[in-house]
C-alpha positions as CSV (number, residue, x, y, z in Angstrom):
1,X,-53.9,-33.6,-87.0
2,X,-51.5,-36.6,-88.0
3,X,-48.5,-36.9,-85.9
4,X,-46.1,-38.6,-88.7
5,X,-45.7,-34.7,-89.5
6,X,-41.8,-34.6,-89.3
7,X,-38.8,-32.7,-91.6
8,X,-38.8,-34.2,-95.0
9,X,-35.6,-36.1,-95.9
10,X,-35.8,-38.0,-98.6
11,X,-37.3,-38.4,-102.6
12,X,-39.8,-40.9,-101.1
13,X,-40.9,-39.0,-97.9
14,X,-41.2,-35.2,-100.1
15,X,-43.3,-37.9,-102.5
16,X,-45.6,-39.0,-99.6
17,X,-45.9,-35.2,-98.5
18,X,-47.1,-34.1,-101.8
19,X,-49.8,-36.7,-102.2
20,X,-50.6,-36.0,-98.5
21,X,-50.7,-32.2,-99.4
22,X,-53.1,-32.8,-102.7
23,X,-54.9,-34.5,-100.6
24,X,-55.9,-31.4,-98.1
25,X,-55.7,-28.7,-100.5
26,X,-59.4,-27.8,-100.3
27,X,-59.9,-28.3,-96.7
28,X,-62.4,-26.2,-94.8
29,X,-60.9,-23.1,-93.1
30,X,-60.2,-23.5,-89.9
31,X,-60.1,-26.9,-90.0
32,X,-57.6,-29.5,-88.3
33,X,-56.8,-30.3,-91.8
34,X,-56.1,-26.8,-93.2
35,X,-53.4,-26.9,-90.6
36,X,-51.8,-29.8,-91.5
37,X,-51.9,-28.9,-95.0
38,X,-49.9,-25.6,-94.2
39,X,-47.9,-27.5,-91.8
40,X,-46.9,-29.6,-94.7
41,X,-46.4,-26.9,-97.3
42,X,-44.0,-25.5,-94.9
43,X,-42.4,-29.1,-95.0
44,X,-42.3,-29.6,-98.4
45,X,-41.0,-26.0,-99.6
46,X,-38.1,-26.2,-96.9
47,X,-37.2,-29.5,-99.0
48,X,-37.5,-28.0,-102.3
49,X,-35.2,-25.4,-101.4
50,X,-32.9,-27.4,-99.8
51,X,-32.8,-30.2,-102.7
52,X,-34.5,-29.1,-106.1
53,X,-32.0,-26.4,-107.7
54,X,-34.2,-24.8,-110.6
55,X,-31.3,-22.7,-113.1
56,X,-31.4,-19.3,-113.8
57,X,-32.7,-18.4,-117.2
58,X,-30.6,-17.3,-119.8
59,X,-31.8,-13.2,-119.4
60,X,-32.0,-13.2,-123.5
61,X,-33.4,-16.0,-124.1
62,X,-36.3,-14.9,-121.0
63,X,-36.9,-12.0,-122.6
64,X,-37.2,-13.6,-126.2
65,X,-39.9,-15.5,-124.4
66,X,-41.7,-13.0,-123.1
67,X,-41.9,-10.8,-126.3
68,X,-43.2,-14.1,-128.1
69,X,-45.7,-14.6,-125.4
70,X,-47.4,-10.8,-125.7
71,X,-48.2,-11.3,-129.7
């Protein structure tokens, strides 16, 4: 396992974490790199919910949505 592995801080680090993560996605179970790559999905979430702010949905406009979705 790397040891740059550290709290995410900035736009270019979270960057560097997601290409890292892509990176180890399908690693073999078990494997030094599995860990890292749920080492770093803890990393990167904690940043997302920290710094990306996704807004609520209108609740009318989510439903009109839906109902256009199941036709």
């Amino acid at each position: 396992m790397t040891k740059y592995l550290r709290i995410i801080e900035t736009k270019k680090e979270y960057e560097v974490a997601l290409k890292k993560f892509q990176s180890l996605f399908h690693s073999k179970a078990g494997s030094d790199a599995e860990r890292e790559a749920k080492l770093l999905a803890l990393l990167i979430e904690d940043y997302e919910n920290k710094n990306i702010h996704i807004p609520e949905p209108d609740p009318v406009e989510a439903i009109k949505f839906m109902m256009d979705k199941a036709k």
